[in-house]
DRENTI-805173 format. One record per residue: residue number from 0; z, y, x of N, C-alpha, C in turn; residue in three letters; chain. Coordinates in Angstrom, 2 decimals. Atoms other than C-alpha are relative to their C-alpha. Layout:
N
[NUM [Z Y X] [Z Y X] [Z Y X] 'ALA' 'A']
...
END
This chain:
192
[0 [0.00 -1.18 0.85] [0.00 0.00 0.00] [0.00 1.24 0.89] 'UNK' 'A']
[1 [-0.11 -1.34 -0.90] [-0.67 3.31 1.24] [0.97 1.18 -0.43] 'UNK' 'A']
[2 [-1.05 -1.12 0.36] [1.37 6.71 1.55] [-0.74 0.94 -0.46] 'UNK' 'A']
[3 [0.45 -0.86 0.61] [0.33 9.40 -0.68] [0.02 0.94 1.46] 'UNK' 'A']
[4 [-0.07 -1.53 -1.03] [-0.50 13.04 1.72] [-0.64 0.92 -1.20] 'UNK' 'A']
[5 [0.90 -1.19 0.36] [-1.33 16.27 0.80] [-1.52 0.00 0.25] 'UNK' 'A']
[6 [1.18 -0.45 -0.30] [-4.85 17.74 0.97] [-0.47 -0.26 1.52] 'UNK' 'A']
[7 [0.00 -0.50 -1.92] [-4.18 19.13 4.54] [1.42 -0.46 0.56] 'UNK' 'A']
[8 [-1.06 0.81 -0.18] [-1.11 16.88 4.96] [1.45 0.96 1.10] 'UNK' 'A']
[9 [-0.73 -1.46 0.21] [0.97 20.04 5.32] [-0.54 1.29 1.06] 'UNK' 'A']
[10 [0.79 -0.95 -1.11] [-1.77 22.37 7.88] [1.01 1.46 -1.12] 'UNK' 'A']
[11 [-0.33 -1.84 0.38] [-0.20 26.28 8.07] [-0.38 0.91 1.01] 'UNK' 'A']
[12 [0.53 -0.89 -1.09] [-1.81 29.12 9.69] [0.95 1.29 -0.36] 'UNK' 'A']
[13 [-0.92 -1.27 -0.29] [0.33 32.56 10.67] [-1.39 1.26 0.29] 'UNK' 'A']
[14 [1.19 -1.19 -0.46] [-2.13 35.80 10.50] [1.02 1.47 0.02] 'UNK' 'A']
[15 [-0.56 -0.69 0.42] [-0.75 38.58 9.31] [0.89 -0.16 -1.77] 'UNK' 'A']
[16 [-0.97 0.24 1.16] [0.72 36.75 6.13] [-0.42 -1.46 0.79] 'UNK' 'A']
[17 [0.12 1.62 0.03] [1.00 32.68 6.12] [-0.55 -0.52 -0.87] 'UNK' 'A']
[18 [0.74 1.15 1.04] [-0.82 30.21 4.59] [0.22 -1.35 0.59] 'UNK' 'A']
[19 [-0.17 1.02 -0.56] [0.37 26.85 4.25] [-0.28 -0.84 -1.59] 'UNK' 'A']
[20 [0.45 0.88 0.80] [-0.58 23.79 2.12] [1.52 -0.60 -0.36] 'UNK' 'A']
[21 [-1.37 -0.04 0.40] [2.50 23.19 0.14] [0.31 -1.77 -0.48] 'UNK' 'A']
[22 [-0.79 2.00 0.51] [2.35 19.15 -0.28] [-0.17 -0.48 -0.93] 'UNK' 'A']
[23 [0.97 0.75 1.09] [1.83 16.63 -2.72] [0.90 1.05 -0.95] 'UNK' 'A']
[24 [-0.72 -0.95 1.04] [2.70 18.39 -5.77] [-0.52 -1.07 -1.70] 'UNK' 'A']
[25 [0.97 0.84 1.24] [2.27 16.55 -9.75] [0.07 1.15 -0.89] 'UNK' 'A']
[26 [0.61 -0.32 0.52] [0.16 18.02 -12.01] [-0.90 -0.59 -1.14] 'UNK' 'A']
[27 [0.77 0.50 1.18] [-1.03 17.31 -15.23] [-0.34 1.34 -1.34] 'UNK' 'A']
[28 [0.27 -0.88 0.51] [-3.15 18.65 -17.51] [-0.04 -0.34 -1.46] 'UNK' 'A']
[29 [-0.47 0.52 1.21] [-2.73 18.89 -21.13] [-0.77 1.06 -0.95] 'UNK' 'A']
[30 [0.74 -0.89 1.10] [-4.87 20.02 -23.79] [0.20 -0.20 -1.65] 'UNK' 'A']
[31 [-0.17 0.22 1.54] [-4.65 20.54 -27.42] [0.34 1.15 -0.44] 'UNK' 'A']
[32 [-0.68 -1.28 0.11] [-3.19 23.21 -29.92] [0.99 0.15 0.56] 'UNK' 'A']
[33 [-1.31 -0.86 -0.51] [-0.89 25.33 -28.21] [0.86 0.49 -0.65] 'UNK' 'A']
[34 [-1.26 -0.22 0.92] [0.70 26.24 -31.18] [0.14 -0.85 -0.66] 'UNK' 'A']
[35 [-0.74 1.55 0.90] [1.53 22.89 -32.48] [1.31 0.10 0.82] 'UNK' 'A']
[36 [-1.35 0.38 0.01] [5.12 22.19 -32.51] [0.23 -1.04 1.33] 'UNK' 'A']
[37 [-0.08 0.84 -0.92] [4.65 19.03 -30.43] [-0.35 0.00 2.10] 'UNK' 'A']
[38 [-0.02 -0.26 -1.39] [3.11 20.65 -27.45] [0.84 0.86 0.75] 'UNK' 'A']
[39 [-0.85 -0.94 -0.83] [5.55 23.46 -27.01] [1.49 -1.09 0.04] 'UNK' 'A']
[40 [-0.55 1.77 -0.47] [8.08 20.08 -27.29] [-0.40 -0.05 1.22] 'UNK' 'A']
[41 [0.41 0.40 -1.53] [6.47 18.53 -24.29] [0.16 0.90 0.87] 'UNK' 'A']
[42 [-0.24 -0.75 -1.30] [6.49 21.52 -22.36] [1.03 0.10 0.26] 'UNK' 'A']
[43 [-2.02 -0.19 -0.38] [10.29 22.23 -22.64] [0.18 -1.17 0.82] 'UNK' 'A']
[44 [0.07 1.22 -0.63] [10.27 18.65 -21.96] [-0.55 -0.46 1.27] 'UNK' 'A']
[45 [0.99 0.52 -1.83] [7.93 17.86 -18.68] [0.53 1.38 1.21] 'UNK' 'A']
[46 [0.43 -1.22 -0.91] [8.20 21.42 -17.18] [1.59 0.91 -0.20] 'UNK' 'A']
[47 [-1.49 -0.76 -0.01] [11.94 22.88 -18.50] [-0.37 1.13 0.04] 'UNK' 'A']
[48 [0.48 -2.03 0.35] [10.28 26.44 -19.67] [-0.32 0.09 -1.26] 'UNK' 'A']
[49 [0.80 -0.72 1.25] [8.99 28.28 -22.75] [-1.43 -0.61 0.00] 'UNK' 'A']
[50 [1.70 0.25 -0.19] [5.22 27.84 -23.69] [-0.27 1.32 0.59] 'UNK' 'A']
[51 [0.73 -0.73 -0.71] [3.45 29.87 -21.49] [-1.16 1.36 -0.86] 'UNK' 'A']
[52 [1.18 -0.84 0.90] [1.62 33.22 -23.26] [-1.01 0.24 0.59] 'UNK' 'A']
[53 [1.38 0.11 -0.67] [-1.63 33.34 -22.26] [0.02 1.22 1.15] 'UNK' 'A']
[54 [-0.05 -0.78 -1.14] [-2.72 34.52 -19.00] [1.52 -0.09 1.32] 'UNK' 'A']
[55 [-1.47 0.14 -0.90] [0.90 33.57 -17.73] [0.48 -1.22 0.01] 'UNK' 'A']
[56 [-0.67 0.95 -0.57] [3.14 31.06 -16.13] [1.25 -0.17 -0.53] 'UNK' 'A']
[57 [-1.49 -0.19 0.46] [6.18 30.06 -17.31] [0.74 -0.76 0.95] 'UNK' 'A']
[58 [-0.51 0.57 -1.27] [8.34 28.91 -14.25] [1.68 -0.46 -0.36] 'UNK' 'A']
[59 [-1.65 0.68 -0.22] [11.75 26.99 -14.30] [0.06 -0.96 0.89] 'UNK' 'A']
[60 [0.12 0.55 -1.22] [13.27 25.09 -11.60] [0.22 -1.62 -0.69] 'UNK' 'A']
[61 [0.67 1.63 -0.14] [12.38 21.46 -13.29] [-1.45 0.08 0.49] 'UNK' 'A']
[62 [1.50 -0.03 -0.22] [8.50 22.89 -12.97] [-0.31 1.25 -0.59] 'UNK' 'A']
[63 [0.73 -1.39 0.82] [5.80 25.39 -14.54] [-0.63 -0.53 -0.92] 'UNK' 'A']
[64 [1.27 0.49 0.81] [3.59 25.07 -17.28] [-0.66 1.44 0.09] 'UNK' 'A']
[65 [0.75 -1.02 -0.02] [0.78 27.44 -17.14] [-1.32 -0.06 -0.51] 'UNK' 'A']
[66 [1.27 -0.02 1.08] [-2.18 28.72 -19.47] [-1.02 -0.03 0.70] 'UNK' 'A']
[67 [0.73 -0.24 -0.59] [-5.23 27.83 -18.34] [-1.56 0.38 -0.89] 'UNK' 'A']
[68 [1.01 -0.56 1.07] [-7.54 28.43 -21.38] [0.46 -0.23 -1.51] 'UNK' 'A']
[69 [-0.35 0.27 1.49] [-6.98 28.63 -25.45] [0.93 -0.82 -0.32] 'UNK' 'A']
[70 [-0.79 1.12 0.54] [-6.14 25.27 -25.59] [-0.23 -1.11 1.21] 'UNK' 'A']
[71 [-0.50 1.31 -1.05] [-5.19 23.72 -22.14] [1.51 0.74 1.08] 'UNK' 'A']
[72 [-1.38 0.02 -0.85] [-1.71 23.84 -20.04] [-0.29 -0.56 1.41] 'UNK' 'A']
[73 [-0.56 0.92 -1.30] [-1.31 22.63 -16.29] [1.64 0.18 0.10] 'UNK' 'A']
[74 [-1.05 0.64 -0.10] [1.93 21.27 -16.17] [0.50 -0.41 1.61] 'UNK' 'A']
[75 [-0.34 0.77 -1.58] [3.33 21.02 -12.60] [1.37 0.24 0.53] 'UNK' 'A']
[76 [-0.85 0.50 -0.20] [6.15 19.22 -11.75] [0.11 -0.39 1.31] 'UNK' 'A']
[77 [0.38 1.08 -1.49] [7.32 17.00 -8.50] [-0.58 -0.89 0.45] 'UNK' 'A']
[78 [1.03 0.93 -0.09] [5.01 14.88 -7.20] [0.73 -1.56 -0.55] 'UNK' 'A']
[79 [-0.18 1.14 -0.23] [7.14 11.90 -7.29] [0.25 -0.59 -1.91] 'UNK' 'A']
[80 [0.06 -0.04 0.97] [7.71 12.59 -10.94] [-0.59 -0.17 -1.18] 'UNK' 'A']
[81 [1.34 -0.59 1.30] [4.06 13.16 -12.88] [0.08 -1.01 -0.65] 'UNK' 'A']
[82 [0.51 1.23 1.09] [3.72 9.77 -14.22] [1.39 -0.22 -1.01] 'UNK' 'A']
[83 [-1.38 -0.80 0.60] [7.49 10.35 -15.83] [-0.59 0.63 -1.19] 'UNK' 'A']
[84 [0.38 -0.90 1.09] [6.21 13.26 -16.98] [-0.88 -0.28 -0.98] 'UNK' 'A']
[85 [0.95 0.36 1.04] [3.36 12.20 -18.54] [-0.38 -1.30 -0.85] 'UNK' 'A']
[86 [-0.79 1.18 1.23] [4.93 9.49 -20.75] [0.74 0.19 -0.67] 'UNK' 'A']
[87 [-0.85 -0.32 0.89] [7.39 11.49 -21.70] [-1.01 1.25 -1.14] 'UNK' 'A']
[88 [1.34 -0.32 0.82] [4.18 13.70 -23.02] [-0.57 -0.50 -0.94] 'UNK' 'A']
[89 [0.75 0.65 0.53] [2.81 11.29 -24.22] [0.49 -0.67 -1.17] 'UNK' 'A']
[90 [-1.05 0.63 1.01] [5.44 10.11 -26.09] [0.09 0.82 -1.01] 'UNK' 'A']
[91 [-0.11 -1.24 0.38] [6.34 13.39 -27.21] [-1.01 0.74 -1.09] 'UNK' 'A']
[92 [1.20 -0.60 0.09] [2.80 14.15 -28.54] [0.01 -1.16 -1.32] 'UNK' 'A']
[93 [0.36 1.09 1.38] [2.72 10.92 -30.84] [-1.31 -0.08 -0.29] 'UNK' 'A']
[94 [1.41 -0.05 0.32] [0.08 10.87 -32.84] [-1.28 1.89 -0.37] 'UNK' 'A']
[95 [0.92 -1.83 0.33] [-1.03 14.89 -32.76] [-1.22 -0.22 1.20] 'UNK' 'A']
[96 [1.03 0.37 -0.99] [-4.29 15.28 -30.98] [0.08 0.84 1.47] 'UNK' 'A']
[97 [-0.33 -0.49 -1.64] [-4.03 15.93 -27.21] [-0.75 -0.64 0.63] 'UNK' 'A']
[98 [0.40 0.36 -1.17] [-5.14 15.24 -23.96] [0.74 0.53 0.77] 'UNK' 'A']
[99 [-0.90 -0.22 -1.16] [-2.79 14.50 -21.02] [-0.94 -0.72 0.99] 'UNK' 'A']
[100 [0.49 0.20 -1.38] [-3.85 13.73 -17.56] [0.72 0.29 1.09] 'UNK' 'A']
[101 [-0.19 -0.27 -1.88] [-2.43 13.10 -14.05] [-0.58 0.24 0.95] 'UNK' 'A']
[102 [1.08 -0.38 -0.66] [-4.49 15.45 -11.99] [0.54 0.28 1.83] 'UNK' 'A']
[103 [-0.36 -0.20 -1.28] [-2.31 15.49 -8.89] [-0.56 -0.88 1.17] 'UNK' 'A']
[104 [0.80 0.24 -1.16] [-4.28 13.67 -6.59] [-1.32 0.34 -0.09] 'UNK' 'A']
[105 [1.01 -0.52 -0.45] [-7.11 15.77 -7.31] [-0.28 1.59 0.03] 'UNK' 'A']
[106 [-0.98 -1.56 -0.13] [-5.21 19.14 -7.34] [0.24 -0.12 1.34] 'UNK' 'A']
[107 [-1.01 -0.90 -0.92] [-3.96 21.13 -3.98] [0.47 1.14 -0.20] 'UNK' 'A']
[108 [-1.10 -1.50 -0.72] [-1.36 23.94 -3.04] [0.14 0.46 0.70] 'UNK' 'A']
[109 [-0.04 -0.19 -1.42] [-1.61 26.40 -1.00] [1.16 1.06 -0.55] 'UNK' 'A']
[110 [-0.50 -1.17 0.30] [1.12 29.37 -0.80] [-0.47 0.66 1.42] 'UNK' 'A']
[111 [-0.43 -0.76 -1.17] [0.64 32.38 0.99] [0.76 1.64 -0.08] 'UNK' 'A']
[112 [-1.68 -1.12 0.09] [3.34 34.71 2.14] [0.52 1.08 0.66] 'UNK' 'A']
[113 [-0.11 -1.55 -0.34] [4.36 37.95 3.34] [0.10 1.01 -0.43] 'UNK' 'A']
[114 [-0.14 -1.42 0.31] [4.41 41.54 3.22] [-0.80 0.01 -1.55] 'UNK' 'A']
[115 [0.39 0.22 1.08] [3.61 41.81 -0.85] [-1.47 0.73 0.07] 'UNK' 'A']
[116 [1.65 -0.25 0.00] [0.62 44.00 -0.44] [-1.06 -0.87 0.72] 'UNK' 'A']
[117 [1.13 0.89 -0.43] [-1.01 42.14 2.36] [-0.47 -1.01 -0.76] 'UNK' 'A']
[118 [0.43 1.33 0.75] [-0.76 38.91 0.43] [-0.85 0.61 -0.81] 'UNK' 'A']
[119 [1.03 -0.37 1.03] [-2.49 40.76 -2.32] [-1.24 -0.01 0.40] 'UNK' 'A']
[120 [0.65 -0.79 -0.52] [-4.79 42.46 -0.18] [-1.32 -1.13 0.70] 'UNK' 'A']
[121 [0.78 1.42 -0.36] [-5.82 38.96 1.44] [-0.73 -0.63 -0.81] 'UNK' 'A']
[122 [0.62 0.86 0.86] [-6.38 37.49 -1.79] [-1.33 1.09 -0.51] 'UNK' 'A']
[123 [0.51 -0.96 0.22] [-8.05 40.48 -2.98] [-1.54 -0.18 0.58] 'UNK' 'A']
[124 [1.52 -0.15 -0.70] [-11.10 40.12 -0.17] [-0.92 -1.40 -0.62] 'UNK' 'A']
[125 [1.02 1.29 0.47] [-11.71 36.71 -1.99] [-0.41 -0.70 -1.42] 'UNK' 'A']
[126 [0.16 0.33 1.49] [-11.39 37.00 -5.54] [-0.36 0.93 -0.48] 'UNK' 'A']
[127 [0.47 -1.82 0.68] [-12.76 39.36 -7.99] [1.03 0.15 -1.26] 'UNK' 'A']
[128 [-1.45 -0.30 0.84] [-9.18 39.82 -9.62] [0.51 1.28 0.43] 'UNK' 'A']
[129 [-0.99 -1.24 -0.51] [-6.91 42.94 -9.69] [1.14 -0.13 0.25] 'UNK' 'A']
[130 [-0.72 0.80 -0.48] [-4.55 41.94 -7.78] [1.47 1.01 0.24] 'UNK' 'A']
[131 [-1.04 -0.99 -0.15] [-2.77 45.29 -7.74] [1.20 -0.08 -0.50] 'UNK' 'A']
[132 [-1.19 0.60 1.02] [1.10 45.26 -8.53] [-0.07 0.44 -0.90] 'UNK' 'A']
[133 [0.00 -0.42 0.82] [0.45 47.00 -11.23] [-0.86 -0.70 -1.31] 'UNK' 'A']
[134 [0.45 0.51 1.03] [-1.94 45.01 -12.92] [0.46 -1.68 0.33] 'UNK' 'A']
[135 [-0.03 1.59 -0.25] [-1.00 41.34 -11.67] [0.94 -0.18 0.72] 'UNK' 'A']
[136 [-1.41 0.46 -0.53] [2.61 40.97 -11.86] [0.39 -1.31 0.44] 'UNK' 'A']
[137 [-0.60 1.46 -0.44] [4.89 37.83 -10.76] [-0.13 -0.55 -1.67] 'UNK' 'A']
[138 [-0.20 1.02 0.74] [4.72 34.90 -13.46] [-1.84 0.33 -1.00] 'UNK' 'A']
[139 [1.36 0.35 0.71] [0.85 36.06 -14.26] [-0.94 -0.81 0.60] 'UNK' 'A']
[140 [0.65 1.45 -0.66] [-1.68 33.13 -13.81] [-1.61 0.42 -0.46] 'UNK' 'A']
[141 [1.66 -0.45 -0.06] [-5.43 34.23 -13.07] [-0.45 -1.82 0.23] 'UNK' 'A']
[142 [1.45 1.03 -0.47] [-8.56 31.10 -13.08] [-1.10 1.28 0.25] 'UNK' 'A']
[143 [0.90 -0.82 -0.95] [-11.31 32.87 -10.87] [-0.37 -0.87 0.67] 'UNK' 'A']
[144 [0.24 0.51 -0.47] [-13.02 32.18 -8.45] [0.07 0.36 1.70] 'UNK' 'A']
[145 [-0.74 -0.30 -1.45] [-12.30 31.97 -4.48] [-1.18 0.12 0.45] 'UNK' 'A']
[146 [1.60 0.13 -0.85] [-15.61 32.63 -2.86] [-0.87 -0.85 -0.46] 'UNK' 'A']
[147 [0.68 0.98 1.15] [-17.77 29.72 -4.22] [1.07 -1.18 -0.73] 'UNK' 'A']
[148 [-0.40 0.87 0.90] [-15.06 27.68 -5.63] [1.34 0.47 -1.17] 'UNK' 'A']
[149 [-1.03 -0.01 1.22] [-12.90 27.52 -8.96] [1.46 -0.16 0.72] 'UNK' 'A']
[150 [-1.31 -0.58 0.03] [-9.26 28.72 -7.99] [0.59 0.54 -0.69] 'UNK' 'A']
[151 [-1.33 -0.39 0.83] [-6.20 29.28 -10.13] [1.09 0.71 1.03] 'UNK' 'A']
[152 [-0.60 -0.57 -1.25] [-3.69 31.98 -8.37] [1.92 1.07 -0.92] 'UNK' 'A']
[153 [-1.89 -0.33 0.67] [0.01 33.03 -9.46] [0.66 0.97 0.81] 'UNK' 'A']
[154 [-1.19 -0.35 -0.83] [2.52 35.15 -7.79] [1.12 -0.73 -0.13] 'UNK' 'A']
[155 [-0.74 0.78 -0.05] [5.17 33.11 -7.42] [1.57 0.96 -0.06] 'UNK' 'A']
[156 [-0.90 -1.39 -0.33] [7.64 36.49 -6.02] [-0.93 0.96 0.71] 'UNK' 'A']
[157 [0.58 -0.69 -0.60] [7.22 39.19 -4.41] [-0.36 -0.32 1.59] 'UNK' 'A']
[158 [0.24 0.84 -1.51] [5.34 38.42 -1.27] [-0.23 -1.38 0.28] 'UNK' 'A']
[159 [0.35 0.70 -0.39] [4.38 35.37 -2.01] [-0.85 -0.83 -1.19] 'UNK' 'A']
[160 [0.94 0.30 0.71] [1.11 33.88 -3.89] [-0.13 -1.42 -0.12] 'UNK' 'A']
[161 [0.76 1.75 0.20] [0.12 29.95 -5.32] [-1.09 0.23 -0.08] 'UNK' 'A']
[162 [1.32 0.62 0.55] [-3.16 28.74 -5.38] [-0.50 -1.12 -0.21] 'UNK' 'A']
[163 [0.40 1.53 -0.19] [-4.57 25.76 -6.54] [-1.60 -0.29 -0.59] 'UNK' 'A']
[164 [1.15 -0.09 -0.26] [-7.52 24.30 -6.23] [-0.49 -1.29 -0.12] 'UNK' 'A']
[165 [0.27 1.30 -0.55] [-9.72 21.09 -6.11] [0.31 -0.58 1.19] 'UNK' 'A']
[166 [-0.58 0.17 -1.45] [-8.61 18.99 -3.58] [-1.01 -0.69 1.11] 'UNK' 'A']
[167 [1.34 0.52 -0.86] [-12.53 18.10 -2.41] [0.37 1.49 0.61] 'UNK' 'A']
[168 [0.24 -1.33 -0.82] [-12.59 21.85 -1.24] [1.16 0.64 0.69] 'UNK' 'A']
[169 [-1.14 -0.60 -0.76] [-9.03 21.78 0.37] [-0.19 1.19 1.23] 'UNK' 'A']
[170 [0.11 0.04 -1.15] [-10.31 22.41 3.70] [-1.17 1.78 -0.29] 'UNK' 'A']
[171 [0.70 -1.25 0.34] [-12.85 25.03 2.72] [1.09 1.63 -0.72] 'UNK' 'A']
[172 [-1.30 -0.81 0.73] [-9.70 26.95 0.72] [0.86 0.47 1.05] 'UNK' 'A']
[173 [-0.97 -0.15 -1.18] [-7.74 26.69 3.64] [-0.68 0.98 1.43] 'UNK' 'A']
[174 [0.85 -1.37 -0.76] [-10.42 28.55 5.87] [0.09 0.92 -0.11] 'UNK' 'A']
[175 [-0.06 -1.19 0.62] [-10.83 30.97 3.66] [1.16 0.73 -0.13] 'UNK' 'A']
[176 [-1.11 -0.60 0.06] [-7.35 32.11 3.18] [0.46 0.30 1.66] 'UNK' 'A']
[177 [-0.08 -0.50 -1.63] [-6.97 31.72 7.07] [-0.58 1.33 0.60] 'UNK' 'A']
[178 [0.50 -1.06 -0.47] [-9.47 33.95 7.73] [0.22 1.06 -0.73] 'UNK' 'A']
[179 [-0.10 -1.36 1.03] [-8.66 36.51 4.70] [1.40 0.26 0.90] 'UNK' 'A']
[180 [-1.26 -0.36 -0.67] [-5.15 36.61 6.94] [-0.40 0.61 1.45] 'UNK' 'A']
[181 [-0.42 0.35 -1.34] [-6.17 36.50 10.29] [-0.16 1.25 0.54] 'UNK' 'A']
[182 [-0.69 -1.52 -0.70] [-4.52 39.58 12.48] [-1.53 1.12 0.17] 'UNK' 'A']
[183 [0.55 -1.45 -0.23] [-6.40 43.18 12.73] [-1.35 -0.22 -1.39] 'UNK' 'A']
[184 [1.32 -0.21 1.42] [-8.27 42.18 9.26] [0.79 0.85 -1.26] 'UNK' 'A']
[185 [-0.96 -1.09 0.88] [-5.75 44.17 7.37] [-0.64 1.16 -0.56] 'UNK' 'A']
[186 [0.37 -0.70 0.93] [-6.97 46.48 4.67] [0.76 1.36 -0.04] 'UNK' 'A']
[187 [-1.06 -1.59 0.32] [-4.10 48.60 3.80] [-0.23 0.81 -1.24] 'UNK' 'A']
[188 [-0.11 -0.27 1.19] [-5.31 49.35 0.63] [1.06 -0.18 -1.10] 'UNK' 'A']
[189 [-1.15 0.14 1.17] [-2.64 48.33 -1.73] [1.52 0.67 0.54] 'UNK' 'A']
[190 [-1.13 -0.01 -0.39] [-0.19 49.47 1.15] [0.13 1.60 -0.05] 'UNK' 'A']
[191 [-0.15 -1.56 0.07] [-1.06 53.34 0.63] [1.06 0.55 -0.54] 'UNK' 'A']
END
């Protein structure tokens, strides 16, 4: 039997903010009405938060659940956990119509961390989000896109950003954020 790894089986680069691949992480995704009774259930349940209002994250320290369109949730918990979780979902859900899924081995995490503007400022050169504190506080949850690929991106706190991503394009994700960091590429825009 083999050992589960991360993406980048924990790679971190130091620029002027950090970027590091944050490990296996579980993830499941869950679709259906969002305002059915049974799914805001499950979420309390898998994730230990509120339902998530669109565009946002709802974070507690069992997990997050977070909106990712009308009528879908990512659900992310501890890795060692998802299949747990998504029985007790599943359970939970009965016969209402849903779709659950254990997407953590084809999900990665990256955080990166630092001075709150830079981080922005980094992400900023690679998304076409407003990343300003003013418009894209902590616990809001953007889907965009990272240069050519589909990325989901959070503040987590101040000074420090999630992203997640397919985990075919780890390595490509992980470039990219490297180099959106790496020393004397500093902007300074958000830091005016």
């Amino acid at each position: 039997m083999s050992n589960s790894v991360s993406a980048l089986n924990g790679a971190s680069a130091t620029g002027f903010a950090t970027v590091r691949d944050m490990g296996l992480q579980g993830m499941i995704t869950l679709r259906g009405d969002l305002s059915a009774a049974a799914i805001k259930n499950a979420v309390k349940t898998a994730a230990g938060g509120d339902m998530p209002s669109a565009g946002h994250i709802s974070l507690s320290d069992a997990g997050s659940a977070a909106w990712m369109s009308p009528d879908e949730l990512l659900i992310v918990v501890p890795y060692a956990d998802a299949d747990a979780k998504l029985a007790e979902i599943t359970k939970g859900m009965g016969d209402a119509h849903h779709m659950a899924v254990n997407v953590s081995d084809a999900r990665c995490m990256f955080a990166v961390s630092g001075d709150d503007a830079l981080v922005r400022e980094a992400l900023a050169k690679l998304m076409p989000v407003d990343l300003s504190p003013a418009a894209f506080k902590i616990g809001q949850f953007r889907r965009s896109r990272m240069a050519q690929v589909p990325a989901a991106v959070w503040m987590a706190d101040t000074g420090e950003a999630r992203i997640v991503c397919f985990r075919s394009v780890a390595q490509y994700v992980f470039d990219l954020l490297k180099g959106a960091t790496a020393p004397g590429s500093e902007v300074r825009y958000m830091a005016r």
